[in-house]
N, C-alpha and C positions, 0 to 999 in steps of 0.2 A: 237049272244049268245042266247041261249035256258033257259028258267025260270029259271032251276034246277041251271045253272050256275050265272047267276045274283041273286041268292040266297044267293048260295055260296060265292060267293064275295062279299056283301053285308054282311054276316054275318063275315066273314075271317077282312074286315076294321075296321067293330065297334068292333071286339073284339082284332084288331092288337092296335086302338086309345085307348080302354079300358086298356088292359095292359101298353101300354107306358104311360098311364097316373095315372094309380095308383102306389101308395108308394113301391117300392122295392127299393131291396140293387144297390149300382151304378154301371153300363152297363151291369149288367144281366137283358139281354129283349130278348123278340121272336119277333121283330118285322122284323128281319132278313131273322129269318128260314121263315117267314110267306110270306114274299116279295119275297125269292127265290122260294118256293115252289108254289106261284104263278105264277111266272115267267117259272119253268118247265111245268106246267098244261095247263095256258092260253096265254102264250107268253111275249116276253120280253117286251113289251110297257105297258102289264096290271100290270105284276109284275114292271115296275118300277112306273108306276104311284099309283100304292098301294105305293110304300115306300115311293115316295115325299110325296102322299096325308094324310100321319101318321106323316111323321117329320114337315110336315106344323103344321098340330094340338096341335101336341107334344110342337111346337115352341112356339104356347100362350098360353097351359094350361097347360104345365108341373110343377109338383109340385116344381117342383127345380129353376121354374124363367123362365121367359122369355129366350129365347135363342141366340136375338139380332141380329147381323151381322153373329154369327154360326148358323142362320137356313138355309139358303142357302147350306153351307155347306154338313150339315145334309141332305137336302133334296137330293141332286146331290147322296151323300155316299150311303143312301137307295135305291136310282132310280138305281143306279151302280147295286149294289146286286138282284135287281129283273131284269134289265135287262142281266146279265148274268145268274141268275137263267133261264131267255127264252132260251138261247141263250145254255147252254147247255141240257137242255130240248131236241133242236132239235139235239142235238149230238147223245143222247142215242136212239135205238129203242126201248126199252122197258125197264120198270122199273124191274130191280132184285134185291127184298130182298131178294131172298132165299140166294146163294151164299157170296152177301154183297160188292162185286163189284162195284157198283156203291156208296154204302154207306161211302167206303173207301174214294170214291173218291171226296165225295161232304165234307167229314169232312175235308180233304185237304182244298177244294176248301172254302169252308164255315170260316173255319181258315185264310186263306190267303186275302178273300175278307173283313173280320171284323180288321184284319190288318191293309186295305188299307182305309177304311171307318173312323179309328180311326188317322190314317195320316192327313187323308184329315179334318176330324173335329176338329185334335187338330192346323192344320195350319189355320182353320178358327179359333178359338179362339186366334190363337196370333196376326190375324190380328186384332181382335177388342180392345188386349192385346195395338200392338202396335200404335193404333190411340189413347187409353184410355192415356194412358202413355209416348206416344215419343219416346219408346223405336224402338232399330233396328227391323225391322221385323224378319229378321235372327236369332238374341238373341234372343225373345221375341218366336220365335218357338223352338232352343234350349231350350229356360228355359222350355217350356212346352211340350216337349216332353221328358224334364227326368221327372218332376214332375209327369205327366201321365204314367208311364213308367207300375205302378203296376198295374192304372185302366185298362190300356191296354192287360197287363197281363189276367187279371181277365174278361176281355171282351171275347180276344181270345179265352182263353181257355173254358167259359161255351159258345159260342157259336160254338166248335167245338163238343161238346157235344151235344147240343141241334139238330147241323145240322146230328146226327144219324138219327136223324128219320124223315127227309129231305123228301129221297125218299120212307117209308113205308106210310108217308102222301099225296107226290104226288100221289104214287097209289089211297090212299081212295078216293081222291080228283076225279080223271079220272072216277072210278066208281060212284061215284055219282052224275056228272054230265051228265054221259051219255042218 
């Protein structure tokens, strides 16, 4: 890696750990788009060890509490989304906003990965649900996957939002690393 780029990355962590750690509404975060759009730029191992190395942090300083037995979770859910953000990175030859081609296809992909991140976090939370309580693990992820049912809604959706501008920031990204 060349300065420009360990810069960037450098800057792209403290500001992915800075947002996930200050006060906003619940599972509206960038720490998503920032882990994929790493993941297009510098490869899927740097893009996912950005997401663990934020859901790590997120884990003890998050204003909402500790994170407990869902930090693990959380971490694998992040590392997921930056290692496919690599992974299709090396799909594409070249980033096209003009068209929007690609944009279409990463708010898809960005929708469908924040889906699967919120599966995977809400089945770790029932696990900790069901050690806390005796409860069946089964029920214990039923019950918390209707009660999450809206944050998950509300996740989805502003990060297929957010994953618009996916790839007009990988581009910035490529040029300024160069």
């Amino acid at each position: 890696m060349n300065t420009r780029q360990i810069a960037l990355l450098s800057i792209l962590t403290a500001l992915s750990v800075a947002i996930q750690l200050a006060p906003r509404l619940p599972n509206i975060e960038s720490t998503s788009l920032i882990s994929f759009t790493v993941g297009v730029v510098f490869g899927s191992l740097t893009g996912a060890f950005l997401g663990a190395l934020v859901m790590f942090a997120n884990g003890y300083l998050s204003f909402w509490g500790l994170a407990g037995l869902n930090m693990p979770f959380q971490m694998v859910g992040m590392g997921m989304i930056g290692l496919v953000g690599g992974l299709y990175g090396k799909t594409i030859k070249e980033i096209d906003v003009v068209s929007g081609k690609n944009i279409v296809e990463v708010v898809i992909l960005g929708a469908f990965l924040t889906l699967i991140y919120d599966i995977l976090t809400n089945f770790g939370f029932a696990v900790q649900l069901s050690l806390v309580t005796g409860a069946s693990l089964w029920l214990a992820f039923v019950g918390v996957l209707i009660t999450g049912a809206v944050f998950a809604f509300i996740h989805v959706t502003s990060n297929a939002f957010l994953f618009m501008i996916a790839m007009p920031l990988a581009k910035v990204m490529r040029q300024l690393t160069r």
